[in-house]
KENU-938670 format. One record per residue (C-alpha): x, z, y. Coordinates in steps of 0.25 Angstrom, whole numbers, m for minus. Each point is the difference from the previous one (the first is absolute). Layout:
BEGIN
xx, zz, yy
X, Z, Y
...
end
This chain:
BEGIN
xx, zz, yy
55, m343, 216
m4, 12, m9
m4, 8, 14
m10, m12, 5
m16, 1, m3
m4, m12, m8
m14, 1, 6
6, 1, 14
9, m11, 0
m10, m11, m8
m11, 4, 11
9, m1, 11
3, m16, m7
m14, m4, m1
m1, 5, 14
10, m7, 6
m6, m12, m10
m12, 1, 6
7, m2, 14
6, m11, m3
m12, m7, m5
m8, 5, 10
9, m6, 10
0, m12, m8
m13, m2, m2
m3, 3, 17
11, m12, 2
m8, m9, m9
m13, 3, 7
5, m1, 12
6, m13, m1
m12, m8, m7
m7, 5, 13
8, m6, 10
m4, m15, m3
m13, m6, m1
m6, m14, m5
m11, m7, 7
m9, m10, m4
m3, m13, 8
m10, m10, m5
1, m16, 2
m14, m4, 1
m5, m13, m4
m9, m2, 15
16, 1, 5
0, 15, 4
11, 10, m3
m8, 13, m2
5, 9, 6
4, m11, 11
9, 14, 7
7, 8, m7
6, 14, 4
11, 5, m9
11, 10, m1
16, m3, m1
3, m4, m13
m14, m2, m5
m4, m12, m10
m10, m10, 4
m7, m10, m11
m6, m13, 2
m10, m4, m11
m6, m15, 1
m14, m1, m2
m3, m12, 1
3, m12, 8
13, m8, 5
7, 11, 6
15, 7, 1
5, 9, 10
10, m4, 10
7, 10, 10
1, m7, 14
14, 6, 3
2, m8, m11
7, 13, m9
m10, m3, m12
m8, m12, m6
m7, 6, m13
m12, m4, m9
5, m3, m16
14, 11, 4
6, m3, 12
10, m10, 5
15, 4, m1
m4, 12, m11
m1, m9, m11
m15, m4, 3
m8, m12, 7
m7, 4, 13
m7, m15, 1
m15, 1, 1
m8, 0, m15
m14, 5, m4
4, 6, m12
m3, 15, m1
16, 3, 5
2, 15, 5
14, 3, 6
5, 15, 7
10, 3, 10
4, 12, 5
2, 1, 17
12, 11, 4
1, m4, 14
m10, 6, 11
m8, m10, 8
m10, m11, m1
1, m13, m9
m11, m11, 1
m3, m10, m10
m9, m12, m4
m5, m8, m10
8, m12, 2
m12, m10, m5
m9, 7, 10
7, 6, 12
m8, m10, 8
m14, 7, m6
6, 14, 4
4, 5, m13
11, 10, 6
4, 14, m3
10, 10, 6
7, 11, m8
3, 12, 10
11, 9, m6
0, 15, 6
11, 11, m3
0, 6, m14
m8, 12, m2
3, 11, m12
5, 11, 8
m6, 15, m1
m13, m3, 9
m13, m3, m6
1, m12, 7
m13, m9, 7
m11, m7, m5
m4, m14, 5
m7, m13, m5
9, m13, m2
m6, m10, 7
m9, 1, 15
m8, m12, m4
m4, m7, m13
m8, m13, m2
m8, m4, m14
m9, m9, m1
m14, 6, m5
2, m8, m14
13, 8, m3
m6, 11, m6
8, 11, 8
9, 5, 11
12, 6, m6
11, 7, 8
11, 10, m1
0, 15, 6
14, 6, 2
6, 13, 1
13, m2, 8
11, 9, 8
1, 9, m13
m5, 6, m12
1, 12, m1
m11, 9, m7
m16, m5, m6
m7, m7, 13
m13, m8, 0
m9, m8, 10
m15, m3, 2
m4, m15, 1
m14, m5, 4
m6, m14, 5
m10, m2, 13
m8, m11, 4
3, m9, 9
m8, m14, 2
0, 0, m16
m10, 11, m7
2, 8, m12
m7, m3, m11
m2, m16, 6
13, m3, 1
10, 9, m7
m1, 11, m7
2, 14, 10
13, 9, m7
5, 14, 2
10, 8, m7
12, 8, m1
15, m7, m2
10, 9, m6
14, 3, 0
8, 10, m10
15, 5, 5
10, m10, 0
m8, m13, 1
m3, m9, 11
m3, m11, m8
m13, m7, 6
m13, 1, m5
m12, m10, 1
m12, 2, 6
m11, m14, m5
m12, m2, 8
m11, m10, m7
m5, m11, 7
m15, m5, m1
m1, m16, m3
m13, m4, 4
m6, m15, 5
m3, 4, 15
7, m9, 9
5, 10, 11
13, 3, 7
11, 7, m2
m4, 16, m2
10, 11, 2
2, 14, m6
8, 11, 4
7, 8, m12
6, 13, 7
10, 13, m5
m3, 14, 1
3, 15, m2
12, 0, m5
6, 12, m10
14, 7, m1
5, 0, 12
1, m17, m1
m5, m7, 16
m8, m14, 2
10, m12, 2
m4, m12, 7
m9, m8, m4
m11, 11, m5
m10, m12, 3
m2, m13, m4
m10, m10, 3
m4, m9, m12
m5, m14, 2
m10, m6, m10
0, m16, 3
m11, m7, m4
2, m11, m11
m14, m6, 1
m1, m14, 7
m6, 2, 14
m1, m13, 2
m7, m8, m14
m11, m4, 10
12, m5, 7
2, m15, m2
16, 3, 3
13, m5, 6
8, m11, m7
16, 2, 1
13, m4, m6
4, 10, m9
14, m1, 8
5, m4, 12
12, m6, m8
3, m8, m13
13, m5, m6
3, m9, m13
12, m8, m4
1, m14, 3
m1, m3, m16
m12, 9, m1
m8, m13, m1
m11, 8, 8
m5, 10, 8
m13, 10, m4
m6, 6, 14
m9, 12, m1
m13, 1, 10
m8, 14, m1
m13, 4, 3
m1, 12, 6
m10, 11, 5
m12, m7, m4
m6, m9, m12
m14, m3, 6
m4, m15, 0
8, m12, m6
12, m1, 9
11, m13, 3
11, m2, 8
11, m13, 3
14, 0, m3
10, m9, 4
15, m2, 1
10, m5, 10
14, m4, 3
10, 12, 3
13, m3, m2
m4, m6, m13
m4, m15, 0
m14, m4, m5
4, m14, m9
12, 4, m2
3, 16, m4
m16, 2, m4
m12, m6, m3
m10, 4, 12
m14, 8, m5
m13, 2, 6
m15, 5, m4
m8, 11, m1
m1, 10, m8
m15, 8, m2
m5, 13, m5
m14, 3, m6
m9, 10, 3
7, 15, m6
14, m7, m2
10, 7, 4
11, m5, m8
14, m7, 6
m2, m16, 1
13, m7, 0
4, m14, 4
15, m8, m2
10, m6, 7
8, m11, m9
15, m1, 3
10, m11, 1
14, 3, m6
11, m9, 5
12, 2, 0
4, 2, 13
8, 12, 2
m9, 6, 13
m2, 14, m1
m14, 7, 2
m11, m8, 5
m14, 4, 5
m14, m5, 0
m11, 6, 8
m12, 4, m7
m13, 2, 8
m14, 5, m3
m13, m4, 11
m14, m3, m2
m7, 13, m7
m16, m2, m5
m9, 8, m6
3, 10, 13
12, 4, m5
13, 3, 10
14, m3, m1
11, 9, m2
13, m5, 0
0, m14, 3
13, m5, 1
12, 1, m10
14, m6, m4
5, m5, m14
16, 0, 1
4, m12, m11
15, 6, m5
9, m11, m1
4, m1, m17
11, m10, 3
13, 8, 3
14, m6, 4
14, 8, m5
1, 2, 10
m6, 7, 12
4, m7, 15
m2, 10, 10
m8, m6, 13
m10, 5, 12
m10, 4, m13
9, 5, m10
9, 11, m2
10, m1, m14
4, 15, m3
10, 4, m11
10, m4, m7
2, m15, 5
m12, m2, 7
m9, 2, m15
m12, 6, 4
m9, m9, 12
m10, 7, 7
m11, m7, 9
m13, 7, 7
m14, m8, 3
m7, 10, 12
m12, m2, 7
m6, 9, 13
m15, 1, 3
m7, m12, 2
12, m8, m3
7, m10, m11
10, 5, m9
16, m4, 5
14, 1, m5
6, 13, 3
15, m2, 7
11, 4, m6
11, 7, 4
14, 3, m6
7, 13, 3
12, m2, m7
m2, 8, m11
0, m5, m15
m13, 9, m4
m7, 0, 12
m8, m7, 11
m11, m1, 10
m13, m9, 3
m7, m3, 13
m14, m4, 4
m5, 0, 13
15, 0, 8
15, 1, m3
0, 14, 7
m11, 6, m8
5, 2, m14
m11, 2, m11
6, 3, m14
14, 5, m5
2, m7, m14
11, 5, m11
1, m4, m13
10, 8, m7
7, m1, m13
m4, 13, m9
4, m7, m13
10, 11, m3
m13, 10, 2
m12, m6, m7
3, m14, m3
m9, m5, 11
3, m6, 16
m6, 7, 9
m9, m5, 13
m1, 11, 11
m7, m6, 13
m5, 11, 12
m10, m10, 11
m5, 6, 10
m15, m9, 2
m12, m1, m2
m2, m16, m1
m1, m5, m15
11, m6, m7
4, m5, m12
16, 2, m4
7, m7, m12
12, 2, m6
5, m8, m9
12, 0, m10
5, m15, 2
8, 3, m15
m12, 2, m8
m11, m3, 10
m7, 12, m2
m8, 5, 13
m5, 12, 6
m10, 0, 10
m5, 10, 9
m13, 1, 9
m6, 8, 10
m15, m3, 6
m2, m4, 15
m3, 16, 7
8, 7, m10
11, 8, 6
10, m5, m11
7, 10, m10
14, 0, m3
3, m5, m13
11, 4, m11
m1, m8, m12
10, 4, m7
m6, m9, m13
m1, m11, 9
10, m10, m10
2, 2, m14
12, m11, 2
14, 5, m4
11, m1, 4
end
């Protein structure tokens, strides 16, 4: 001990310190670099924005509601998410509240999802998930999306440019917009700069682009925005180029006197609703004062006896383009009968107008249940003795609504309906006890169609219903309700 050299041995300590904290420190960067979070906006115009998302293994993607009735529903069925997600704690069911959620993806390959609300409108997205990057390459440079809509009153395009495949050592990219059919200066704002990166970050970076409202009525304009000369030693990825859309959000047509529609091609109430309210649009167009009949008629439902029949017209004035409404009273009896329908037409449009859709069914749900549920060609009983009766209205093009045939595997949970012949099996229906998961039973049908359809399920001990639709052109989705029954045991 005498013989050492105090200065020699407390530098060798703070040397070897400095190691290890250096080596520390490295480990700590290295890690918060191998993950990144990206942003997806739930418009109120029912967008997801950006619609297609490019990320890394092990990234984070959040959600953020903006407005409107939305959530965010995986069409593998592996999430369904707005106020937290389902199965984690939260509730995925659609809300309009300003709900924000964040999953993280580990598994490489693409995810589609939808609003469940507005599949039908096209509000979908696709999450695609590449190997993870943080390795010792500088890694490339590439833009989020391809493509990107906004409408010209959403103030700006806003999208995501990533460095991916590693992180090593300070990079950076030059952006710039061109025309395309829209003009700078008209239109949007043109944009150029430089994106950069320091060592050991590949978290994305966002380039906004501002877009120009104005009252033109014109159609949809494009922009290119394009990646550049990129710096130490990082390549272009794909896409270096996207092609923006500005849609045009003012009316083409107010000199237009418009199209007169049902606001749906399907409507449903319970027997002791004591009526129906029908919605009728006018759309593209508010020029001139405007009218069109309405009328019902017998479906499977019985004028007299299941509703009170209702005729008339209904009329807009000149510059009204607000939702008239007629109503359809109802009859409760109490006849067990299951779902029953009344066909709804519209005809006769003034004023110039056209007509949109014409032709719509109100399926009348049955609010008289038995104990129990008695199996036959339209029913099928599933669970524990028979507790749960399901029935299904469907109607093709140009057609009246029918009874969808039953038929009985042989299984306590599960079943099959028919429409159009014994052989041709349209929908595989479960309902599955999850009590001892979240409280709940569960409905779970697959139907492979494209006719409408109206399904009800209904729990014969408490004559709760659930009821399922799917519009006449539709391709249906597959539906896992897991919070179908709050009913337990």
């Amino acid at each position: 001990m005498s013989d050492r050299n105090p200065t020699s041995f407390f530098s060798t300590l703070a040397l070897n310190l400095g190691l290890i904290v250096s080596t520390f420190g490295l480990l700590v960067l290295s890690s918060s670099a191998m993950a990144a979070n990206h942003s997806v906006q739930v418009m109120p115009n029912n967008t997801f924005s950006p619609q297609n998302l490019t990320i890394e293994s092990g990234d984070t993607v959040t959600w953020t509601n903006n407005g409107g009735f939305h959530n965010v529903e995986a069409s593998d069925g592996s999430f369904r998410c707005a106020n937290g997600c389902d199965g984690q704690g939260g509730d995925g069911a659609p809300a309009s509240n300003a709900w924000s959620f964040t999953l993280t993806f580990n598994t490489v390959g693409t995810t589609n999802y939808v609003c469940i609300v507005h599949a039908a409108q096209g509000m979908t997205g696709s999450i695609t998930v590449t190997g993870g990057g943080g390795n010792d390459a500088p890694g490339d440079i590439r833009l989020g999306t391809a493509s990107q809509q906004r409408s010209e009153s959403a103030g700006s395009f806003s999208f995501e440019v990533q460095r991916v495949g590693g992180d090593d050592g300070a990079v950076n990219v030059t952006y710039m917009t061109a025309d395309g059919t829209a003009t700078a200066g008209s239109d949007y704002t043109a944009s150029s700069g430089t994106v950069a990166w320091p060592d050991n970050d590949d978290n994305p970076r966002i380039i906004t682009i501002p877009i120009l409202n104005d009252t033109e009525d014109e159609s949809n304009e494009t922009l290119t925005v394009m990646l550049s000369n990129p710096t130490g030693g990082a390549g272009l990825g794909s896409p270096s180029a996207a092609t923006l859309t500005i849609t045009d959000d003012d009316d083409p047509q107010t000199d237009q006197p418009g199209t007169l529609t049902f606001s749906s091609n399907a409507y449903s109430v319970s027997e002791g609703g004591g009526s129906a309210t029908i919605q009728v649009q006018r759309n593209n167009g508010t020029d001139g004062a405007v009218g069109v009949s309405y009328s019902t008629a017998d479906g499977s439902a019985a004028s007299g006896s299941d509703y009170v029949t209702s005729s008339g017209t209904l009329s807009w004035a000149d510059g009204d383009g607000s939702t008239k409404t007629f109503t359809v009273d109802l009859i409760d009896d109490e006849l067990e009968e299951g779902t029953e329908t009344v066909n709804l037409t519209l005809s006769n449009a003034t004023g110039g107008a056209s007509l949109g859709t014409t032709a719509a069914t109100l399926s009348v749900t049955d609010n008289d249940v038995d104990a129990d549920c008695v199996a036959d060609a339209d029913t099928l009983c599933l669970g524990v003795d028979g507790r749960f009766r399901a029935e299904i209205v469907w109607r093709a093009p140009g057609g009246n609504p029918q009874n969808g045939q039953s038929v009985d595997v042989g299984r306590q949970d599960s079943g099959l309906f028919y429409f159009f012949d014994e052989n041709n099996i349209e929908m595989l229906l479960k309902v599955l006890n999850g009590c001892g998961i979240n409280q709940r039973y569960w409905v779970f049908y697959a139907a492979t169609t494209d006719v409408e359809f109206e399904l009800t399920v209904t729990d014969t001990l408490t004559a709760t219903q659930a009821t399922y639709s799917n519009e006449l052109g539709n391709p249906a989705p597959p539906v896992l309700d897991t919070n179908a029954f709050a009913t337990c045991p």
